[in-house]
ZAMARGU-4260 file (C-alpha; in steps of 0.2 Angstrom, whole numbers, plus 5000, padded with zeros to 4 digits):
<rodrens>
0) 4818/5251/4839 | 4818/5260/4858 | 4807/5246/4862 | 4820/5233/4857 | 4835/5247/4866
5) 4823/5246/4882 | 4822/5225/4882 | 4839/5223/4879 | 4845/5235/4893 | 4830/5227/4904
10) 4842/5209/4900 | 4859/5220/4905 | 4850/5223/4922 | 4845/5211/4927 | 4860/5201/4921
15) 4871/5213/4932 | 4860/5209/4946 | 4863/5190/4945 | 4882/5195/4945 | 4881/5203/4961
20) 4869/5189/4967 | 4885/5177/4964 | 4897/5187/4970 | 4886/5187/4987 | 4887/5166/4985
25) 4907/5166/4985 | 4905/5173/5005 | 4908/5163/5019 | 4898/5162/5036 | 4883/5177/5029
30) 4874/5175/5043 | 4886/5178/5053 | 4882/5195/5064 | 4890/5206/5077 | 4879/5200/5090
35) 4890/5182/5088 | 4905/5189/5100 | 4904/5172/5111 | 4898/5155/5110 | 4902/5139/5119
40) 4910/5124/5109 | 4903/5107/5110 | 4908/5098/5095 | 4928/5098/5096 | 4929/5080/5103
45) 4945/5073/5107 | 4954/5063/5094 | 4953/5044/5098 | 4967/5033/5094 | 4965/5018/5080
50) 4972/5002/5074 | 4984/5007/5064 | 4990/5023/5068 | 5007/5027/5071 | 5012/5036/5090
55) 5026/5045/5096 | 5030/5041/5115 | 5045/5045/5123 | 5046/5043/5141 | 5060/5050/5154
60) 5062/5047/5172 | 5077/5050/5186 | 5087/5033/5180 | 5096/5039/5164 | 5098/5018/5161
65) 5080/5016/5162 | 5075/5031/5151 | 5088/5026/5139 | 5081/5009/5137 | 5061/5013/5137
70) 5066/5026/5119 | 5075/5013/5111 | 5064/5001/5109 | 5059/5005/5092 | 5069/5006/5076
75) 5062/5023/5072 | 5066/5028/5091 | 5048/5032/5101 | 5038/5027/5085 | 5023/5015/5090
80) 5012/5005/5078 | 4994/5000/5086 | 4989/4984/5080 | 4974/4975/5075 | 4968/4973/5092
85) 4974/4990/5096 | 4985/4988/5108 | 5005/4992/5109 | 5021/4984/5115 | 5028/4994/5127
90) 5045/4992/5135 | 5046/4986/5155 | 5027/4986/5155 | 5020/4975/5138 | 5005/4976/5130
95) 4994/4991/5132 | 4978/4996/5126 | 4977/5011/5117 | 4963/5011/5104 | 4948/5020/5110
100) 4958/5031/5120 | 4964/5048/5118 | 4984/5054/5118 | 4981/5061/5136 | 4973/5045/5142
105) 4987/5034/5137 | 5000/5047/5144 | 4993/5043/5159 | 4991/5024/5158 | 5010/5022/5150
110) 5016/5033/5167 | 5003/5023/5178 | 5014/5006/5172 | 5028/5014/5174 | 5029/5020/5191
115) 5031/4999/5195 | 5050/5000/5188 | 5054/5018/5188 | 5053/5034/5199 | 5041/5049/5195
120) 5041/5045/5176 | 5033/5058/5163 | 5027/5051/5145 | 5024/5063/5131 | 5011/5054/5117
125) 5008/5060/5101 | 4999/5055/5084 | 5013/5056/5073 | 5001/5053/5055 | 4989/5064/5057
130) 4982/5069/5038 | 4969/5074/5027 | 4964/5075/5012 | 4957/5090/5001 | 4953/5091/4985
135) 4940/5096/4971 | 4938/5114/4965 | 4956/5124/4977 | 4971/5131/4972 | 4984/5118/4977
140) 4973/5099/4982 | 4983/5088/4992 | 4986/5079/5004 | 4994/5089/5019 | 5001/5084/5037
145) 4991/5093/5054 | 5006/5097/5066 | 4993/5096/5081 | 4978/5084/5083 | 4966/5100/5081
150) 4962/5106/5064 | 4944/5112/5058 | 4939/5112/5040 | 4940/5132/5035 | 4960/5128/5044
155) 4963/5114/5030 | 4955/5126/5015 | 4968/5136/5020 | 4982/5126/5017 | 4974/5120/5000
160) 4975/5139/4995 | 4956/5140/5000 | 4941/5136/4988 | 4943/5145/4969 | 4928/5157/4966
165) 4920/5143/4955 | 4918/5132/4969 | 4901/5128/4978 | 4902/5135/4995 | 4887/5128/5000
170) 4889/5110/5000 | 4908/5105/5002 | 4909/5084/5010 | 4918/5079/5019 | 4921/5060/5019
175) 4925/5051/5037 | 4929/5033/5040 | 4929/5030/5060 | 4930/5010/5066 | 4926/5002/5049
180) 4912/5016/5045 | 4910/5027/5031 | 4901/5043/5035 | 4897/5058/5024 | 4895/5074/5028
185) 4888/5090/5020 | 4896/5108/5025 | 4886/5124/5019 | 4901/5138/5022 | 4889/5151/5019
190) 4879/5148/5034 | 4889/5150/5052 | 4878/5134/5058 | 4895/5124/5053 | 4903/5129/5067
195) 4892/5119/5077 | 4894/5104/5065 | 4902/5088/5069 | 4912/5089/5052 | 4917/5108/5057
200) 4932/5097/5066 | 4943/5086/5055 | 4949/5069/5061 | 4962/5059/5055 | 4963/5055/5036
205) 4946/5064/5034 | 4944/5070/5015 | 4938/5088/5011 | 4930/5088/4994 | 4924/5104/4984
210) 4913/5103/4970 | 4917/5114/4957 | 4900/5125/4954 | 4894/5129/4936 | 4903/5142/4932
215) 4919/5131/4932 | 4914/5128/4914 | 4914/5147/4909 | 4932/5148/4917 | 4938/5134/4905
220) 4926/5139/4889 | 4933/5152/4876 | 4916/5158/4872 | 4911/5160/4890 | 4926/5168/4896
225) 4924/5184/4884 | 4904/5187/4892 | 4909/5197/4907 | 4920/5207/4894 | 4908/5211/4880
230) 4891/5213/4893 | 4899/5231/4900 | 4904/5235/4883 | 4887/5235/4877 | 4876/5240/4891
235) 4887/5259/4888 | 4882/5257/4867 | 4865/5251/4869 | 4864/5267/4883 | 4872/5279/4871
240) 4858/5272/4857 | 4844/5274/4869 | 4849/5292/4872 | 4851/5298/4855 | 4834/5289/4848
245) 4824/5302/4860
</rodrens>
């Protein structure tokens, strides 16, 4: 009889050690030490515009006329389409080509133009649909509008209402489709070495997707929920038992 007590609270151990090992796996960036004050950032490339997307450009100079009739030359005032080829229709200056570049670059080639027909003008660009995508195993999956062409993937969790505890941390993807090219990529947030990956930065219409670990079952499974209930409940009886056999 104690030797059956001793098993089972043996099995209660060790099951309480793999509870604390998965709590351990629900942390993000574990390796991640004090020493780790300062470190250069390589992989934050610059968005490149694309066919297709939509830019904000508004333009001012000295001539009121003139600024007037550069931001009117769009229905949706200053809204821009790049086309197939990936240039734009601009106003005084035509066709330019924007795909490839990034928003600063074309600030800079839109005033260039400009300063044929208009004094000193300044050019403000901006990608005006700038998404992505999460979903999977969060609190609130979506699809959710960046206010700035700078967003890493721990910043888009966030607005999902982060990953749920059931979620595999160690291997979130993130789908990518640049210039007719799907790439996948693989994100262990457990291990601070995505900071340096070139998935850490989001791009346009990237798609963030969290697999839901096993335990997602047990959150969902009547028999599975009632475990970590009953497993405490017993360990104090069977220790109680083992105390009074001696």
């Amino acid at each position: 009889m104690r030797k059956k007590l001793k098993n089972l609270l043996l099995f209660l151990w060790a099951f309480s050690l793999y509870s604390c090992s998965s709590y351990k796996k629900t942390l993000y960036l574990q390796d991640l030490s004090s020493s780790d004050v300062s470190n250069p950032i390589s992989n934050a490339q610059p968005i490149q515009i694309q066919a297709g997307d939509i830019l904000d450009i508004k333009a001012i100079s000295q001539n009121t006329a003139v600024t007037t009739q550069i931001n009117f030359a769009d229905v949706k005032s200053g809204a821009y389409k790049v086309d197939e080829t990936g240039n734009i229709l601009f106003p005084l200056i035509g066709s330019v080509k924007v795909a490839g570049l990034t928003t600063t670059e074309v600030k800079s080639a839109i005033e260039k133009k400009l300063q044929v027909f208009v004094k000193e003008p300044i050019v403000a660009v901006s990608i005006t649909d700038f998404k992505v995508s999460v979903l999977g195993d969060v609190s609130r999956p979506g699809v959710y509008e960046v206010p700035n062409e700078r967003i890493t993937v721990l910043e888009a969790l966030s607005y999902a209402g982060d990953l749920n505890l059931t979620a595999e941390r160690n291997d979130v993807v993130v789908i990518r489709e640049t210039e007719g090219e799907r790439q996948v990529g693989h994100l262990n947030l457990t291990s601070k070495n995505i900071l340096n990956s070139p998935y850490y930065y989001l791009k346009k219409n990237d798609v963030i997707y969290a697999k839901p670990g096993s335990l997602k079952y047990a959150s969902v499974s009547r028999g599975q929920r009632i475990v970590p209930i009953v497993i405490p409940a017993l360990s104090v009886i069977v220790s109680m038992a083992v105390l009074l056999t001696k």
